[in-house]
KEKE-3310 file (N, C-alpha, C; in steps of 0.2 Angstrom, whole numbers, plus 5000, padded with zeros to 4 digits):
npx = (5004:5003:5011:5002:4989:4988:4990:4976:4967:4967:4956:4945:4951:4953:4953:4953:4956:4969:4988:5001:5014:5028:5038:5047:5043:5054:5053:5064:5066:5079:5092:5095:5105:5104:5098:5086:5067:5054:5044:5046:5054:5068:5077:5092:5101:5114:5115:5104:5092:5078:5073:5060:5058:5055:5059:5071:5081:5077:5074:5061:5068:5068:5072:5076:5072:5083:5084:5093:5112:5114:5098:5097:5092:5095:5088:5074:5058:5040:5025:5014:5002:4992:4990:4980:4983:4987:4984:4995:5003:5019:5031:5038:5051:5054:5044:5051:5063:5059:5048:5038:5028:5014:5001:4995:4995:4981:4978:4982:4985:4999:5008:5010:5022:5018:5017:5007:5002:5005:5017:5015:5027:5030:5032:5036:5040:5040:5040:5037:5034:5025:5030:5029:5040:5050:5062:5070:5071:5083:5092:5100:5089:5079:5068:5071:5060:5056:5057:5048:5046:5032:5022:5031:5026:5013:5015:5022:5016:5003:5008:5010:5006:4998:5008:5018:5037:5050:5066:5080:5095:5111)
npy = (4994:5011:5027:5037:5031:5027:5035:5044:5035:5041:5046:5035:5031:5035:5050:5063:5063:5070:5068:5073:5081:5084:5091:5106:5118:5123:5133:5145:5162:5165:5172:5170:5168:5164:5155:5153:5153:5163:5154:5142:5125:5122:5106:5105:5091:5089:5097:5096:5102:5111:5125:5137:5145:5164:5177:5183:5187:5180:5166:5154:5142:5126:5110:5095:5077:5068:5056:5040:5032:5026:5030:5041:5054:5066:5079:5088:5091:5092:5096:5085:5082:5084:5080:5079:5071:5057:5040:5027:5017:5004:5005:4992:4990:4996:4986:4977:4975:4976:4966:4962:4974:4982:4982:4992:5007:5017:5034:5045:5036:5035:5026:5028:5036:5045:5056:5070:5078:5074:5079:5072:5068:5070:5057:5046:5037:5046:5058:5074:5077:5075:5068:5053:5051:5063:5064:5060:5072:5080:5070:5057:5047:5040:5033:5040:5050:5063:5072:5079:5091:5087:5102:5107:5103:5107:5121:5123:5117:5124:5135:5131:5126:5112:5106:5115:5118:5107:5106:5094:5094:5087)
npz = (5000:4995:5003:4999:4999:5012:5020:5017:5023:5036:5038:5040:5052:5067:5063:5071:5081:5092:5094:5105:5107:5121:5117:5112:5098:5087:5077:5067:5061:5049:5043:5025:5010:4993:4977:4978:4977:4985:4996:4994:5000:5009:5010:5020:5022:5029:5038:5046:5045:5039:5027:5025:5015:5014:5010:4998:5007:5019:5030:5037:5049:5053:5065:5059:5056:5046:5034:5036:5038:5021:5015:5014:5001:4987:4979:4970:4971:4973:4984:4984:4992:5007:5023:5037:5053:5048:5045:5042:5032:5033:5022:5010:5013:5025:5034:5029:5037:5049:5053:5061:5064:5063:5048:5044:5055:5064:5062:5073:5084:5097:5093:5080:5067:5059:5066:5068:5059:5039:5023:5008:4994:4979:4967:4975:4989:4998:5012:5020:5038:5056:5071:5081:5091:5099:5102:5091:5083:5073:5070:5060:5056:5049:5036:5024:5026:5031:5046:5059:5073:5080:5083:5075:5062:5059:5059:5049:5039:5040:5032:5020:5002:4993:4978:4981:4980:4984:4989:4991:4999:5000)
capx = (5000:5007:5010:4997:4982:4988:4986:4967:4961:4965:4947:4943:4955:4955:4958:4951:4962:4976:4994:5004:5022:5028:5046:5043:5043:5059:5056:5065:5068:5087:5096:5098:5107:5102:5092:5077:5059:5050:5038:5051:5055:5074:5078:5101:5102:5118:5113:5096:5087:5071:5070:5056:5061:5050:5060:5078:5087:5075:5068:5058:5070:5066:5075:5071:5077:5085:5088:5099:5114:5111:5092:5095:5092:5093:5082:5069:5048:5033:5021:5009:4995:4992:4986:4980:4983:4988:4987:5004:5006:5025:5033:5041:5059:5052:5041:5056:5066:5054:5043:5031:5025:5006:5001:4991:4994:4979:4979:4980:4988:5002:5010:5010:5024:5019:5012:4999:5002:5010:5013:5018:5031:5028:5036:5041:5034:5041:5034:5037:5028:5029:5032:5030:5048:5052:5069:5073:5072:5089:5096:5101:5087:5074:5073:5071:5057:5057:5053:5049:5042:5025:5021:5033:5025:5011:5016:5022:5009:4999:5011:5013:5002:5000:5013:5027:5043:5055:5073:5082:5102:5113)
capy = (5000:5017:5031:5042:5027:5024:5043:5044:5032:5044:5047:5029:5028:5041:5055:5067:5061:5073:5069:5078:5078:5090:5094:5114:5120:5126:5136:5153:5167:5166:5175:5164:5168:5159:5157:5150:5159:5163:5147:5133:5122:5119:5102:5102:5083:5088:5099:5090:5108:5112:5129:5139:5152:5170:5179:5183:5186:5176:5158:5150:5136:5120:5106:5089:5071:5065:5047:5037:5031:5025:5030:5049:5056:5074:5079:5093:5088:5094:5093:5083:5079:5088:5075:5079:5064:5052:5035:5024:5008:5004:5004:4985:4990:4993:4979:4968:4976:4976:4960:4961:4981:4981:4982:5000:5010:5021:5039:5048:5034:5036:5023:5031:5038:5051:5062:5077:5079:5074:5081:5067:5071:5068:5054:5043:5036:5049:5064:5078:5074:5072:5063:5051:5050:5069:5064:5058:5077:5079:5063:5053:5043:5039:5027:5043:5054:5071:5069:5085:5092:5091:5109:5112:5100:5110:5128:5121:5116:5130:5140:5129:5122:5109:5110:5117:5115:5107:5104:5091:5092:5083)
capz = (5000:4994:5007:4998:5000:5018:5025:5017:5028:5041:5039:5045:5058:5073:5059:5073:5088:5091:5096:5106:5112:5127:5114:5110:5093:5088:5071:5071:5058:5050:5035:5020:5003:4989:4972:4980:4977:4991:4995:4992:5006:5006:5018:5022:5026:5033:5043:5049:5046:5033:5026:5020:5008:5015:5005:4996:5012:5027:5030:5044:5049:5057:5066:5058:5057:5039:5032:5038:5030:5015:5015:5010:4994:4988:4972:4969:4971:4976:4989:4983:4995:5014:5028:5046:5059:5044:5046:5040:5030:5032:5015:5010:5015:5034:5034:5027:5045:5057:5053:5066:5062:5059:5040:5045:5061:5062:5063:5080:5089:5099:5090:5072:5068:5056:5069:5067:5050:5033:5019:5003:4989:4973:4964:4978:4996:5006:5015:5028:5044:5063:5073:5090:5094:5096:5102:5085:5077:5072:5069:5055:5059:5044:5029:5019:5025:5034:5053:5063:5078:5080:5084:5069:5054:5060:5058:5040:5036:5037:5027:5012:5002:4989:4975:4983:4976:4990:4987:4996:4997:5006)
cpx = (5004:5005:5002:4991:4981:4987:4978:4964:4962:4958:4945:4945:4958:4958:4955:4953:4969:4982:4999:5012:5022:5036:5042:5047:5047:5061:5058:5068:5074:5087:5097:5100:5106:5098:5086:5070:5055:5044:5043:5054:5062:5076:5087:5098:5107:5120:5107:5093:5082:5071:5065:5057:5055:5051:5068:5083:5083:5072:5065:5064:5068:5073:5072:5077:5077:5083:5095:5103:5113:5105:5093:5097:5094:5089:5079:5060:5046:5029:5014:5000:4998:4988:4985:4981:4980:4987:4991:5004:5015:5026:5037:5048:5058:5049:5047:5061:5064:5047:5036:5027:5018:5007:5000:4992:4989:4982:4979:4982:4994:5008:5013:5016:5025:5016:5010:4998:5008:5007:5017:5020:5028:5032:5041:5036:5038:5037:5037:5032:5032:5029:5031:5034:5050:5060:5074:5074:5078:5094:5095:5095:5080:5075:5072:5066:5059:5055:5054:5044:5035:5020:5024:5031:5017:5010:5018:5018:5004:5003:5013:5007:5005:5005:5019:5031:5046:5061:5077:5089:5106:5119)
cpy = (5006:5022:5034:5038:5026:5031:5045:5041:5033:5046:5043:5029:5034:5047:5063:5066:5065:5071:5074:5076:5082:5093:5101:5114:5124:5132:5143:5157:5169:5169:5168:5170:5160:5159:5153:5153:5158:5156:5141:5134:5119:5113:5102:5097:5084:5092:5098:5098:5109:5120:5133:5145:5159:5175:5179:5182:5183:5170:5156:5145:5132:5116:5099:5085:5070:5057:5047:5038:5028:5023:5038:5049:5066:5075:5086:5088:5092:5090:5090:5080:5080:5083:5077:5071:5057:5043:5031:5018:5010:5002:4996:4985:4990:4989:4973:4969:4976:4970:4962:4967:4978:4985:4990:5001:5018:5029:5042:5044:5035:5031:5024:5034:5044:5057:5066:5078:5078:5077:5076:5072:5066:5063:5049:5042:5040:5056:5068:5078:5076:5067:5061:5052:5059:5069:5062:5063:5079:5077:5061:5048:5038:5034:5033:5050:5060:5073:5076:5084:5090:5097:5110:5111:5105:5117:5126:5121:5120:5137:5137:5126:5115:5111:5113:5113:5114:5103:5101:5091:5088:5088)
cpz = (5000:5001:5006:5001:5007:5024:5023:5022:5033:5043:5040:5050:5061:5066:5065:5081:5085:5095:5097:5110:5118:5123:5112:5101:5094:5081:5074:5063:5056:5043:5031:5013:4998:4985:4973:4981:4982:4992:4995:5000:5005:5013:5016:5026:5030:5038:5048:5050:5039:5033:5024:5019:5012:5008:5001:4999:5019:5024:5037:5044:5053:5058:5062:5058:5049:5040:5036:5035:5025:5011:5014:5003:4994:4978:4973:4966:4972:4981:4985:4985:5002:5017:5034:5049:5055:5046:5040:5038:5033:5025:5014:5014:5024:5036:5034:5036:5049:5054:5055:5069:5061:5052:5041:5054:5060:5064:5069:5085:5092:5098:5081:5071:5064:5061:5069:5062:5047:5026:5012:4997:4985:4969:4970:4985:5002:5010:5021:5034:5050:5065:5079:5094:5093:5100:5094:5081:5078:5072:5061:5057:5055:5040:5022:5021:5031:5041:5057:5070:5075:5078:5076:5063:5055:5057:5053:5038:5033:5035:5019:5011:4994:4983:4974:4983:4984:4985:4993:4993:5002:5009)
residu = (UNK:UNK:UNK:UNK:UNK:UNK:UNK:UNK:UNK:UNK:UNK:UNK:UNK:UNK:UNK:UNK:UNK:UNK:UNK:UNK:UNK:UNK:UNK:UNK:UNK:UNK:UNK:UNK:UNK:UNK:UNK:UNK:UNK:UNK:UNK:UNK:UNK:UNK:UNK:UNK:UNK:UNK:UNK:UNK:UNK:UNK:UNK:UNK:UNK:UNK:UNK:UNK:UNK:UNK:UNK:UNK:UNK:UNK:UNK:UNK:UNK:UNK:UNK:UNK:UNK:UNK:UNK:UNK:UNK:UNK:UNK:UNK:UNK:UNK:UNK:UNK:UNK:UNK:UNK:UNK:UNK:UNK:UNK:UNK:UNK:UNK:UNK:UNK:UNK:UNK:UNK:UNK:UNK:UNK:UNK:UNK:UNK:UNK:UNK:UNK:UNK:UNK:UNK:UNK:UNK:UNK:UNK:UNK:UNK:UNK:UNK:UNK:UNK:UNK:UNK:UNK:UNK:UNK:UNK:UNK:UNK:UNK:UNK:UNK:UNK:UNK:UNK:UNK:UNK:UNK:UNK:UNK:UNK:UNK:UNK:UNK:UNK:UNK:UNK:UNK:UNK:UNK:UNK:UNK:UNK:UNK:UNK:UNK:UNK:UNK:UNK:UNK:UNK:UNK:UNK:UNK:UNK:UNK:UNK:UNK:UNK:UNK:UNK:UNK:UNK:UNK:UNK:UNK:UNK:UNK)
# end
């Protein structure tokens, strides 16, 4: 089951149960240089931080968690589909790791690991999201997707929407 088919059935499964951590959102207002148009979402894997472009010289930044090693990518997508309190197939590769994962963890559990919200990229099974484990934000610690605060996939959230360009470098 694809990412995309597996956060819809939020809507069967507790998609109105909210998850919550006690870690504080940590965006904050920083200078950036660079040809990136206001709206685009830049993630540094090697710095484990997510930008959002405001304008020519500021970005919101965020902490987040990357891939691991040799589960990061870098590329240029879109946001393709916005999700509240998603519920989460595992993809084959975590399945094949973790055996005895359930097929579907619904939405809103405290088990989920996408927490309060995702948002899917286009051309592939990954996504920015939050997360259970809010000790995991800033770690190498994914098999590829985008793992932020709570609070913070939040405040993203409602400043992007479908569409937007994200650039992932390493």
């Amino acid at each position: 089951m694809s990412l995309r088919i597996a956060v819809a059935l939020a809507a069967t499964f507790g998609a109105g149960l909210l998850v919550t951590t006690e870690a504080q959102a940590r965006a904050e207002v920083v200078g950036v240089h660079g040809d990136y148009s206001p709206g685009t979402i830049v993630v540094k894997t090697n710095e484990r931080r997510l930008y959002l472009i405001l304008d020519q010289d500021h970005a919101v930044r965020y902490p987040v968690g990357v891939g691991k090693s040799g589960k990061q990518w870098a590329g240029t997508t879109r946001i393709d589909g916005k999700y509240r309190n998603p519920a989460w197939s595992p993809p084959s590769e975590v399945k094949h790791d973790k055996p005895n994962m359930p097929d579907v963890i619904p939405g809103g559990s405290p088990r989920n690991p996408m927490g309060v919200a995702a948002m899917t990229l286009a051309g592939g099974e990954y996504a920015i999201h939050g997360t259970n484990m809010p000790g995991s934000v800033g770690g190498f610690v994914s098999y590829g997707c985008i793992r932020m605060l709570n609070d913070d996939i939040t405040d993203l959230y409602g400043r992007v929407s479908v569409g937007t360009q994200v650039v992932v470098t390493r």
